[in-house]
N, C-alpha and C positions, 0 to 999 in steps of 0.2 A: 504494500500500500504506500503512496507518497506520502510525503511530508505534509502536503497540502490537508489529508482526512483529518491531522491530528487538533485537538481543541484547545483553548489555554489550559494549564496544569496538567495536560498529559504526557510524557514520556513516550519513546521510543528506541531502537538502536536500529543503528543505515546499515541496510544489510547491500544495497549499493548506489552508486552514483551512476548514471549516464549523462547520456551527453556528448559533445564534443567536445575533440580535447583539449580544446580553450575553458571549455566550460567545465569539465572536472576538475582541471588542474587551478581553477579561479577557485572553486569551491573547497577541495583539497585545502588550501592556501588558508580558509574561512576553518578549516578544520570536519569540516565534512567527509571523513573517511570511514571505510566499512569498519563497523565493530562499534566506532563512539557513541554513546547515549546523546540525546536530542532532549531538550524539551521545550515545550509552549509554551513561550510569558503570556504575548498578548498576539491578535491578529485584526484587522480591519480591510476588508474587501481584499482576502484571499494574501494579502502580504503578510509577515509574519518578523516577531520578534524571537528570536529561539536563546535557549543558554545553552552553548557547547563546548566543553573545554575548559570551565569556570571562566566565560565570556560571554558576553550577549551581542548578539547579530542580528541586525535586521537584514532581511531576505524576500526578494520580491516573488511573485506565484509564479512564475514562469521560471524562475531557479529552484523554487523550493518544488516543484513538480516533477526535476531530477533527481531528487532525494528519495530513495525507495526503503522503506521499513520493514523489519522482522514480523 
């Protein structure tokens, strides 16, 4: 499932990225790699504020759509 189903306060781990390989390696970079937990601060009209990495990112829906979940 992507990143995009998840709701504020729920959790996840990226089981993987697609994309092209601009776009993995951008997200890579944000810390988006297979295995790391994910979660939902907040989101409005499908963008999304995520904590990863003890970080917070904000992530637009058309990036956070290459992020696939366990």
């Amino acid at each position: 499932m992507p990143l995009t189903f998840l709701r504020p306060g729920e959790t996840g781990t990226i089981r993987r990225v697609s994309g092209a390989d601009d776009t993995r390696r951008f997200l890579a970079n944000l810390g988006f790699v297979d295995g790391s937990e994910v979660s939902v601060i907040s989101e409005l009209s499908g963008n999304l504020i995520v904590n990863i990495k003890d970080s917070r990112v904000a992530i637009n829906k058309e990036m956070a759509k290459h992020v696939m979940l366990r």
